[in-house]
C-alpha positions in Angstrom: -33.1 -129.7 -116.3 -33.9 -132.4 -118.6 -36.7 -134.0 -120.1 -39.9 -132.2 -119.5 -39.7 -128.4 -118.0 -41.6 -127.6 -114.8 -42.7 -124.3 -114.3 -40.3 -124.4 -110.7 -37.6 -125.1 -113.2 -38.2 -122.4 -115.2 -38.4 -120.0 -112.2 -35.2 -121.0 -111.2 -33.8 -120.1 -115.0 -35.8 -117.2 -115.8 -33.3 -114.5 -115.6 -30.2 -116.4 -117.5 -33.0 -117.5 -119.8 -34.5 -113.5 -120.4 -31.1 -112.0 -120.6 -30.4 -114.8 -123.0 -27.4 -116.4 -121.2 -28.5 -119.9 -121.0 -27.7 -122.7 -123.6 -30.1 -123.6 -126.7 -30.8 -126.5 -125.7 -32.3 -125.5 -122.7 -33.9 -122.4 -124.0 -35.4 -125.2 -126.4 -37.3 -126.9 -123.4 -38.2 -123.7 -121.5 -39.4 -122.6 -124.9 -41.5 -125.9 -125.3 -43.0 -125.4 -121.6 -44.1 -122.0 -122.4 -45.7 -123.0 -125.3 -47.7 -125.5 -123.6 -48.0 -123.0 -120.0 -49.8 -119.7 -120.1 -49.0 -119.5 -116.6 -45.5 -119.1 -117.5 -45.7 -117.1 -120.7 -47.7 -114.7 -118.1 -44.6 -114.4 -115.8 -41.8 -113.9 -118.7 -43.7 -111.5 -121.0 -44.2 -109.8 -117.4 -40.2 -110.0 -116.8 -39.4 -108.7 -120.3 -41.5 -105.4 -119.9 -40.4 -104.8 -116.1 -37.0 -105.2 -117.4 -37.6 -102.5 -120.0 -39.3 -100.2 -118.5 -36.4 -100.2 -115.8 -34.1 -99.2 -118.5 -36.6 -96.6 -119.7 -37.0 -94.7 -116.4 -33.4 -95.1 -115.9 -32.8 -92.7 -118.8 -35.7 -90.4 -117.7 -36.1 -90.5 -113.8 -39.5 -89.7 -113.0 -40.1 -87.4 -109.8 -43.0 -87.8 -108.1 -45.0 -84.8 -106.4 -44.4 -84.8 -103.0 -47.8 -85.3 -101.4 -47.7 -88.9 -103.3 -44.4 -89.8 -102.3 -45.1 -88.9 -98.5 -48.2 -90.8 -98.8 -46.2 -93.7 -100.8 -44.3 -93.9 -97.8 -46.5 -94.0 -95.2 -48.3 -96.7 -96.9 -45.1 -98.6 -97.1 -44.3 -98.1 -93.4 -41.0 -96.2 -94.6 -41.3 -92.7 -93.1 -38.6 -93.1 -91.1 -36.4 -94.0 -94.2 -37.3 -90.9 -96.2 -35.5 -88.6 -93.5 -32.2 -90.0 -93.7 
């Protein structure tokens, strides 16, 4: 990806560029899109905190009360799913 960064670019590098993987140069351009692209600040500010709020309910599993997840799952068409 050189020269100018298109937001498909960055879509394509958004994970390597969140879990800070990629190289500095191009973190420099994705950097220089974003500064220019609310669009894309949007989606990566949006990765970051879906990312962490992963690793917070990881450590504390939430349960649900029952009568939401049934309904949660009819909504999603899963019902057969939840009985196996």
């Amino acid at each position: 990806m050189s020269g100018q960064v298109r937001c498909q670019d960055l879509l394509a590098s958004l994970s390597d560029y969140v879990d800070g993987v990629l190289d500095e140069a191009l973190c420099r351009e994705i950097e220089a899109h974003m500064a220019a692209c609310p669009n894309c600040r949007v989606v990566v500010d949006t990765l970051r905190k879906t990312i962490y709020l992963y690793h917070q309910m990881s450590k504390e599993p939430a349960t649900l009360p029952s009568v939401v997840q049934e309904r949660l799952y009819r909504m999603l068409h899963l019902d057969d799913y939840r009985k196996l």
